[in-house]
C-alpha positions in Angstrom: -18.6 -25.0 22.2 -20.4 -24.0 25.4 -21.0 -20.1 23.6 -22.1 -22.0 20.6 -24.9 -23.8 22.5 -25.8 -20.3 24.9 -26.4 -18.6 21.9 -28.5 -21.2 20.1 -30.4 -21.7 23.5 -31.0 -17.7 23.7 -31.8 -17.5 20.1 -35.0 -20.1 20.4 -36.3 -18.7 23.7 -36.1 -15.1 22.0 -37.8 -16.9 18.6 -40.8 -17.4 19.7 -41.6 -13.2 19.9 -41.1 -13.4 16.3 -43.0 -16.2 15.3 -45.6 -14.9 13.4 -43.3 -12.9 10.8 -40.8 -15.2 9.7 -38.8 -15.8 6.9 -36.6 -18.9 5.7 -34.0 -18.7 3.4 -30.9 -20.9 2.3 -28.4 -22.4 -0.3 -26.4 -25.5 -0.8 -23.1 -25.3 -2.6 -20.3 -27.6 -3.5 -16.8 -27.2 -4.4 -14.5 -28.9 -6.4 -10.9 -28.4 -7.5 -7.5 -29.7 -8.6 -4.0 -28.1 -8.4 -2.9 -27.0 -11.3 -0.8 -28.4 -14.0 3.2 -27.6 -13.0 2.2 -27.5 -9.3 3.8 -29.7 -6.9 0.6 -31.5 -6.0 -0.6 -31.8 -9.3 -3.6 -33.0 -10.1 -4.3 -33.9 -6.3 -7.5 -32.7 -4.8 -7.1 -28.9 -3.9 -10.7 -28.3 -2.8 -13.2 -30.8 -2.2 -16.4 -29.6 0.3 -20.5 -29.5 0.1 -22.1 -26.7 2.3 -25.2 -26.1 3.5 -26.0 -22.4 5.1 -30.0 -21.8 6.7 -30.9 -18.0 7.5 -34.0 -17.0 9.3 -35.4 -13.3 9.7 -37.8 -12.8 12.2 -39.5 -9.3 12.6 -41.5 -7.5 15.0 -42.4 -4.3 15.1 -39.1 -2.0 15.2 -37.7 -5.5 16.1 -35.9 -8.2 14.2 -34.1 -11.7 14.9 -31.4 -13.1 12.6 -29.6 -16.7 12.4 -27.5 -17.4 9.8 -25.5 -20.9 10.0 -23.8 -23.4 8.1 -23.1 -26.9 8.4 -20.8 -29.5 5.7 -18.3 -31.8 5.2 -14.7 -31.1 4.0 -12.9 -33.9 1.9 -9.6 -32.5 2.2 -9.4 -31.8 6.4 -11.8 -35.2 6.6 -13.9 -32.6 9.0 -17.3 -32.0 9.7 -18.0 -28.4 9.1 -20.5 -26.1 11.6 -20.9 -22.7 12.8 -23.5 -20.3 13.6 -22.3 -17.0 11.2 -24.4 -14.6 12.6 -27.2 -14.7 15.3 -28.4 -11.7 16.8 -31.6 -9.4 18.2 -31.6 -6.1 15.8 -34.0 -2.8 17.3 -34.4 0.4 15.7 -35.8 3.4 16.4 -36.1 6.5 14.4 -33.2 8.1 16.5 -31.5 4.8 18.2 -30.6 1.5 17.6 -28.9 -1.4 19.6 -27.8 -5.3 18.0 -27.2 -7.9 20.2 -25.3 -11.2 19.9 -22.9 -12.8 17.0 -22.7 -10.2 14.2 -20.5 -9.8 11.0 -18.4 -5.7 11.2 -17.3 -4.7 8.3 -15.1 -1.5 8.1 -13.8 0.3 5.1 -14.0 1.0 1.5 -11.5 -1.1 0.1 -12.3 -4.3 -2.2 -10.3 -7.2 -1.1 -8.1 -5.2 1.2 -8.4 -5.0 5.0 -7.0 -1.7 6.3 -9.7 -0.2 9.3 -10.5 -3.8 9.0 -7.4 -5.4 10.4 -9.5 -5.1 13.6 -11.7 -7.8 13.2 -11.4 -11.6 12.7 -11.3 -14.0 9.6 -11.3 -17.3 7.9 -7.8 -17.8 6.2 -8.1 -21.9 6.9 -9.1 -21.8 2.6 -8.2 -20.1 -0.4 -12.0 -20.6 -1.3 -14.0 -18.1 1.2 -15.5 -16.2 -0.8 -16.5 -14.0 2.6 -13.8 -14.7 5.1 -15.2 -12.1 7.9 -15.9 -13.6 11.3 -18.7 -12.6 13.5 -17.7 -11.4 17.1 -19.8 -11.9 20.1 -20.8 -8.4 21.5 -23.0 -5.0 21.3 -24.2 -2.6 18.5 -25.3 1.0 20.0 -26.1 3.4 17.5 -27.4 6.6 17.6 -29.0 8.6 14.5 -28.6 12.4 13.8 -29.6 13.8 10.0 -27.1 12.7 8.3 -24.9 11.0 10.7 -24.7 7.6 12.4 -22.7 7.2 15.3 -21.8 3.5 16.3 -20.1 2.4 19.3 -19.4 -1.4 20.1 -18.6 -3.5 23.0 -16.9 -6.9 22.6 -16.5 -8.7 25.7 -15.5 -12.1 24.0 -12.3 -12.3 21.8 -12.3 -14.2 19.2 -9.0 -15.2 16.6 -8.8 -15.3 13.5 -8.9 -18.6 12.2 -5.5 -20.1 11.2 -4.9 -22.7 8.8 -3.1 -25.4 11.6 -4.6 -28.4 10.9 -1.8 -31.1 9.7 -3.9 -32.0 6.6 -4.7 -28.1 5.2 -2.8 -27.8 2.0 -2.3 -23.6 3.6 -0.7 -24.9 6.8 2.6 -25.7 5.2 2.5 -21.8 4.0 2.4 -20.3 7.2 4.0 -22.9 9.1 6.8 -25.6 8.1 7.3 -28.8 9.4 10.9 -27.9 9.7 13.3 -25.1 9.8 17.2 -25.5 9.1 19.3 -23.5 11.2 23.0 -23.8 11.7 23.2 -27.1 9.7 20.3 -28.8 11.3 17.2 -29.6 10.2 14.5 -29.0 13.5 11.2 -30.3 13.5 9.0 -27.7 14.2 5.6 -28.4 16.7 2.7 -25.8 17.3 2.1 -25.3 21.0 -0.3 -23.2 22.6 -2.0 -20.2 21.3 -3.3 -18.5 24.6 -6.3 -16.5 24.2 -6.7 -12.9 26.2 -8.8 -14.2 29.6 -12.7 -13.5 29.8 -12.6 -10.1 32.2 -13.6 -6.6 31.8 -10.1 -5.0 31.3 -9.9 -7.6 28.5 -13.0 -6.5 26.3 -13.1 -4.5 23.0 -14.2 -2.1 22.1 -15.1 0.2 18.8 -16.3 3.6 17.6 -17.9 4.9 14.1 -19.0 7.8 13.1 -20.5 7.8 9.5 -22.0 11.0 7.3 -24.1 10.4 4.4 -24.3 13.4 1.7 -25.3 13.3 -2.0 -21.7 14.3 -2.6 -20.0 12.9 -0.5 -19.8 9.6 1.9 -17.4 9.2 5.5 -16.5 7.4 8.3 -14.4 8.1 11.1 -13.0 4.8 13.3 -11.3 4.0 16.7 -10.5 1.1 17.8 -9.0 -0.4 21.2 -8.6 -4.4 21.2 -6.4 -7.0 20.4 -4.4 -8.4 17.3 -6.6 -11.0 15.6 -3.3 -13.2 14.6 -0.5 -14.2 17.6 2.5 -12.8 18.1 4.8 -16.2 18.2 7.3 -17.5 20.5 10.0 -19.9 19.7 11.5 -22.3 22.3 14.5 -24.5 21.0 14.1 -27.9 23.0 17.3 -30.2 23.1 17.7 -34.0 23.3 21.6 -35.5 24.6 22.7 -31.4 24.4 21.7 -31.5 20.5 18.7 -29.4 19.4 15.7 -31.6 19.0 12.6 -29.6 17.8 11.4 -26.2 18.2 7.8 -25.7 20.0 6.0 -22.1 19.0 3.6 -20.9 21.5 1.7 -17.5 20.9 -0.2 -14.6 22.1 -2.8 -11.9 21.2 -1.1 -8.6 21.9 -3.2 -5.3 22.5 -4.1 -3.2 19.4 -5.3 0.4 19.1 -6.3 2.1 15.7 -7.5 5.3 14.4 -9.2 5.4 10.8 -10.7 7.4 8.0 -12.3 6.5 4.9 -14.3 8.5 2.4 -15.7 8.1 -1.0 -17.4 10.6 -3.6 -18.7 10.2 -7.4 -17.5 12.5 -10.0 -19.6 11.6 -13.6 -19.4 8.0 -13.4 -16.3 7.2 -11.5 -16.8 6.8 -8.0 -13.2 7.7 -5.6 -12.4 5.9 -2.7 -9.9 6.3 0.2 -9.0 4.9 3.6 -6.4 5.2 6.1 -5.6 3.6 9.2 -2.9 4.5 11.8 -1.9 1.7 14.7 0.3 3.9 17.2 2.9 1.3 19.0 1.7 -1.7 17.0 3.4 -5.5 18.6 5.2 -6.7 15.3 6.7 -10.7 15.0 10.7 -10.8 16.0 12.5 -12.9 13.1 12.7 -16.5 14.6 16.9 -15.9 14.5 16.2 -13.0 16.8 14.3 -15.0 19.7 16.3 -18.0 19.6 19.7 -15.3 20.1 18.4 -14.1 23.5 19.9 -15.6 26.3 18.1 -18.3 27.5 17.6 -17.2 30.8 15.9 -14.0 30.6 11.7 -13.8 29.7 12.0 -14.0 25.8 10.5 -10.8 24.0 8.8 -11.9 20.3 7.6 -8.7 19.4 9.1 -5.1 18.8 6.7 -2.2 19.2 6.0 0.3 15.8 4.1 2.5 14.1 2.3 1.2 11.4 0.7 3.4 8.0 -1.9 1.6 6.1 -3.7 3.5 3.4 -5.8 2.8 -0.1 -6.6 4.8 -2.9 -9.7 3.0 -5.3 -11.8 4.1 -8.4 -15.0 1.9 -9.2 -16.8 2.6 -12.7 -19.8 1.0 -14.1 -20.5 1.7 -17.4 -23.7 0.1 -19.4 -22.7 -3.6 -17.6 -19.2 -3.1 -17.1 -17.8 -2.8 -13.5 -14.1 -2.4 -13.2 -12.6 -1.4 -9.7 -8.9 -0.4 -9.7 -6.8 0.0 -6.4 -3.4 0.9 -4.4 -2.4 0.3 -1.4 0.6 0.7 0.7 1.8 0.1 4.2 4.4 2.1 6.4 6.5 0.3 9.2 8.0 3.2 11.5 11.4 2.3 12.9 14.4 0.0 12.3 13.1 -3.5 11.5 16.6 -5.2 11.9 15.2 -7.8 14.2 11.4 -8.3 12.5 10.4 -10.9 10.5 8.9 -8.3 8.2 11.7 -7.1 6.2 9.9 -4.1 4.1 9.2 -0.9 6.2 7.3 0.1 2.7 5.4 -2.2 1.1 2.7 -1.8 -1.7 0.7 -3.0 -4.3 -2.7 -2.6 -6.2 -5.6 -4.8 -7.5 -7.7 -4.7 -10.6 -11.2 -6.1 -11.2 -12.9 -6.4 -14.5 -16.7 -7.9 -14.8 -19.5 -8.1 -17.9 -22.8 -9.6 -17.6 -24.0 -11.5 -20.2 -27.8 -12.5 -21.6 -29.4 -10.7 -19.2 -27.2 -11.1 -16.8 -27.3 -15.1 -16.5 -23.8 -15.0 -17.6 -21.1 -13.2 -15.5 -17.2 -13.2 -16.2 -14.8 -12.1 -13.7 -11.2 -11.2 -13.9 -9.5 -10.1 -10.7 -6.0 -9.9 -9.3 -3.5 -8.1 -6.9 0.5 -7.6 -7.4 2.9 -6.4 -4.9 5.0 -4.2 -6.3 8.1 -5.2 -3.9 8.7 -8.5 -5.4 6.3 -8.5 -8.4 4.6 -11.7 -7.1 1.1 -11.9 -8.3 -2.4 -13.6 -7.6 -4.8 -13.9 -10.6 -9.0 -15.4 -10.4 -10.4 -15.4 -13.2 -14.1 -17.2 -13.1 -16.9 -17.4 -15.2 -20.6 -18.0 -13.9 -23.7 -18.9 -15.5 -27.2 -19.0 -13.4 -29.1 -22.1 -15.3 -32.1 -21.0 -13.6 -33.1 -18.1 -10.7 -31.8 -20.4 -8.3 -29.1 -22.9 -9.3 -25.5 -21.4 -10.4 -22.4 -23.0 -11.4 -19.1 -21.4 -11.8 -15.6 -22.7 -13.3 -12.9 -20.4 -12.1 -9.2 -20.4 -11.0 -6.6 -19.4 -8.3 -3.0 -18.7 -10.0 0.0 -17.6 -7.9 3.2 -16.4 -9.4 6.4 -15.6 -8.0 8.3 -12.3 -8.7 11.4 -12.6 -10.9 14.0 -11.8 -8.1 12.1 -13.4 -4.8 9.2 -15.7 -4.9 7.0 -12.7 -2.4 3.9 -13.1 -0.6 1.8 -14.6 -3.2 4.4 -16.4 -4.9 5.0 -18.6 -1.8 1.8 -20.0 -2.7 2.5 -20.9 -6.5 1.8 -24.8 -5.5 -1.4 -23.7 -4.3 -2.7 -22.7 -7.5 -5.5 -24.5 -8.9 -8.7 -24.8 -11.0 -12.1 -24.9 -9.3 -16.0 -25.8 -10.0 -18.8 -24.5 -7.5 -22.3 -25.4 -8.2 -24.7 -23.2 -5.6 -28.4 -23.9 -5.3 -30.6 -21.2 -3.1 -33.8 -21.4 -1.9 
């Protein structure tokens, strides 16, 4: 809260450089869904919040200013919604560049898939983000040679990704259960405390990107040396008259380090796409068996240290109003995952993504979805959008989860999640 107020406080002293090249822009959208027919919660409220998100560009001379924030209400958490998304001072030269502040990063090629962008933050509290990057607090210096951008970053603040943990999110149950059974009993299970890297030098992030820009060809080279946007979790078994009473979890943010490459180059009218990352040593989540087995006596150790692969190969084709965008993707775990949580040292899948635009492009159908091949558990969105006018859109679409036919899988833990949405969006 306090960083939420500095940088509004910095952002209107700053404002008033900018004040006579200004622009205001906005949009107010609503959701509303139901779970879908055969789901446990069926029809129940699956989605139920009104938005409202303000941006201002400012400009001056090779400067710029930029605020983008949103406030709302969510029906289903019963919470008031508010963040500032983005708020930063941008300046450019003709050889250099530097961006101060709260700014979105986006790495990569892929659609959909994080794999150089595992490095950064998001919103997984809802199923219905339709951008689910977070902003980080730090510094953009770039540098400009020809063809090549070099960009370097320094983030002194960590921030998490956001975590669905709330009692009332439909998600939390998902990544969290109230209760776990183990050796006949059933143990409540409590969320503890999730303790953030400390505010200190040694502690900051930091980020490097080198980009080229050819008329055959597009790259980007990335390192990365941070911290894991998602705790590592540790389990403590608490007992009550020598029976086991409820299990408290209690996390950490483990240091990261990544290396990456992505490229992408047009042949006719297909365009190719690749990207790799490689995270030497990476902290991976012990299987909760595994840290309640160590003797109670000793420091308890959640993670194991591996290797990790992650890679994507993507097509994109546009032809006369068309888009479709095809991809696969895999990930390696080095090492013997006996004691891991994570069960698949190889694990893979691939997404597909059809769209047509309609009378001139007022009407748009979508048809996207991703399958892992491991279990065959699949996650299908089709949606349909119309714009009644330039600025007031509605949409009807739908989330549908489905488990594989041997083990319900990553997406098919969420088949009771499935569910049928409206969104109405009005910009200005």
């Amino acid at each position: 809260m306090k960083k939420t107020f500095l940088i509004c406080g910095i952002f209107c002293l700053v404002s008033n450089l900018f004040a006579n090249n200004i622009q205001f822009s906005g949009e107010l959208s609503t959701t509303w869904g139901i779970f879908a027919p055969g789901t446990e919660n069926s029809p129940d409220l699956s989605v139920g919040n009104t938005t409202f998100s303000g941006t201002i560009d400012a400009y001056y001379g090779n400067s710029s200013l930029f605020f983008d924030g949103t406030i709302g209400f969510d029906l289903i958490t019963k919470e008031y919604l508010y963040d500032i998304n983005e708020a930063y001072l941008d300046y450019a030269s003709s050889f250099w560049g530097i961006r101060l502040g709260r700014q979105k990063i986006t790495w990569g090629k892929a659609d959909g898939i994080n794999i150089t962008n595992q490095v950064f933050p998001e919103n997984i509290t809802s199923l219905y983000n339709e951008d689910s990057a977070l902003a980080i607090d730090g510094a953009k210096f770039s540098f400009y040679v020809k063809n090549i951008t070099i960009d370097g970053f320094w983030i002194p603040f960590f921030r998490p990704t956001e975590l669905p943990l709330k009692e009332n999110n439909p998600l939390r149950q998902k990544i969290v259960p109230s209760s776990v059974e183990t050796n006949g009993f059933s143990i409540p299970v409590a969320i503890g405390n999730l303790q953030n890297p400390s505010l200190s030098l040694e502690n900051g992030e930091y980020g490097l990107k080198i980009s080229g820009y050819f008329s055959a060809l597009d790259f980007s080279l990335y390192g990365f040396y941070g911290f894991e946007k998602t705790p590592s979790l540790n389990y403590t078994l608490n007992f009550e008259n020598y029976m086991p009473s409820k299990i408290t979890i209690d996390g950490n943010y483990n240091r990261l380090g990544m290396i990456g490459f992505d490229a992408a180059f047009p042949i006719s009218e297909i365009v190719f796409r690749s990207e790799v990352a490689f995270f030497p040593q990476r902290h991976f989540q012990k299987s909760l068996e595994s840290i309640l087995q160590q003797p109670s006596d000793e420091e308890k150790n959640q993670t194991e240290k591996h290797n990790n692969l992650s890679a994507l190969v993507g097509i994109d084709w546009m032809p006369s109003g068309w888009t479709f965008t095809a991809q696969y993707y895999f990930d390696i775990i080095f090492g013997d995952l006996e004691n891991l949580q994570v069960k698949d040292a190889y694990s893979h899948g691939a997404t597909l993504s059809i769209a047509k635009s309609f009378l001139s492009e007022t009407l748009e159908l979508n048809l996207s979805g991703t399958v892992g091949f491991n279990n065959f558990d699949c996650a299908i969105m089709p949606q349909v959008s119309y714009s009644l006018t330039d600025t007031l859109k509605a949409s009807l679409g739908a989330f549908i989860f489905l488990a594989g036919p041997e083990n319900v899988g990553t997406y098919g833990a969420y088949k009771d999640l499935s569910s049928i949405y409206i969104k109405v969006e009005y910009s200005f």
